[in-house]
C-alpha positions in Angstrom: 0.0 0.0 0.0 3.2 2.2 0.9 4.5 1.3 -2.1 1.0 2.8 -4.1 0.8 5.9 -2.5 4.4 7.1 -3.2 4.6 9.4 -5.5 0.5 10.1 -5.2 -0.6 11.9 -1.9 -0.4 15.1 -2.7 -2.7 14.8 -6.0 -5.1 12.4 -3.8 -5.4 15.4 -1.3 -5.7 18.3 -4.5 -8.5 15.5 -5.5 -10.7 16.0 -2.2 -10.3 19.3 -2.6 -11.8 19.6 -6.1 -14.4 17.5 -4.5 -14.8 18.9 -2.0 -15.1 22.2 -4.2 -17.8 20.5 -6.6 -19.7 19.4 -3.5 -19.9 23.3 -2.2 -20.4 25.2 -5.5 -22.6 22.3 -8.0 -24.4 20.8 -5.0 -24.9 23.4 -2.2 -23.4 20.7 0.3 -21.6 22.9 3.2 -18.2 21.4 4.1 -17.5 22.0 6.8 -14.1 24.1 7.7 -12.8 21.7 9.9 -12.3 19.4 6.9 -10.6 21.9 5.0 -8.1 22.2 7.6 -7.6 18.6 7.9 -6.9 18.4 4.2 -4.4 21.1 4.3 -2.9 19.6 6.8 -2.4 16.6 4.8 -1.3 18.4 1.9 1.2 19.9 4.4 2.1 16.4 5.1 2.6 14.9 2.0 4.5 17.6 0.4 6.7 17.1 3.9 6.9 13.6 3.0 8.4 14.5 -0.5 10.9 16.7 0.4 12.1 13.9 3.0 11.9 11.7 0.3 14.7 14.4 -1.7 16.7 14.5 1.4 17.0 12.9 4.7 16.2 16.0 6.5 13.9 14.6 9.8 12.0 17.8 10.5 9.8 17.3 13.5 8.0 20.9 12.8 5.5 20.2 10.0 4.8 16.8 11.3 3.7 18.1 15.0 1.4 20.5 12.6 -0.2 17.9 10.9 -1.2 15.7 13.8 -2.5 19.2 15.7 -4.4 20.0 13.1 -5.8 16.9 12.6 -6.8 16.1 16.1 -8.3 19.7 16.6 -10.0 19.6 14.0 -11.7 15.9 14.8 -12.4 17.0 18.5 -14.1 20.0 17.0 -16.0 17.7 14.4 -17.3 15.6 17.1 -18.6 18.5 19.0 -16.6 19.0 21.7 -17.3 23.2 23.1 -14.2 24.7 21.6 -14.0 28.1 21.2 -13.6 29.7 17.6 -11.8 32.5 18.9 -9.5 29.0 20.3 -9.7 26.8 17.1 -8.8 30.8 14.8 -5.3 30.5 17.5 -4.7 26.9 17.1 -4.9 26.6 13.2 -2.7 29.7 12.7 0.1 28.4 15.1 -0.2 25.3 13.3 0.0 26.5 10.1 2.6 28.5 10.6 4.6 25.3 12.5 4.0 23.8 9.0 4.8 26.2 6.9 8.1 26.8 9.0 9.0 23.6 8.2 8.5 22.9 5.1 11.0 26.3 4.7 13.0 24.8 7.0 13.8 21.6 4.7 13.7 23.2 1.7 16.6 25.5 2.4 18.6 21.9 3.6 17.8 21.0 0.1 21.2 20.9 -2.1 21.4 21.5 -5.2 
């Protein structure tokens, strides 16, 4: 299964998102934000996984993104009280965690 997904997870996550888009705009279904941050957060992930893939940089930062987001984002789905001013704080640290890292190994890349 490892082996089929290599090469693959980033356009399997752009694919949700077209659905997901489809969903919103052809059949009025509301998707919910908390699964647009989840599928960032594995499109943060597998582009991650790629540049490890280039390199054997072992980045921790994008990785601890990924699972936060994840996780908040599930405890949030399943209706746990979390406030939005809370969930707004959480997903922009993450982010940034993630985006920090993937900087991070791309400038370890050599050319």
């Amino acid at each position: 299964m490892t082996t089929f997904l290599q090469g693959k997870k980033t356009y399997i996550v752009l694919g949700l998102f077209l659905i997901a888009f489809c969903l919103w705009q052809f059949a009025g279904i509301e998707i919910p934000e908390q699964i647009i941050a989840i599928l960032v957060a594995f499109g943060f992930g597998a582009f991650r996984s790629a540049l490890r893939g280039i390199q054997s940089n072992q980045g921790w930062k994008t990785y601890i993104a990924v699972i936060a987001t994840i996780v908040i984002s599930s405890v949030d789905l399943l209706g746990f009280n979390i406030s939005q001013e809370m969930i707004t704080l959480i997903y922009t640290v993450t982010g940034s965690l993630g985006v920090i890292g993937i900087r991070d190994a791309v400038s370890k890349l050599k050319a």
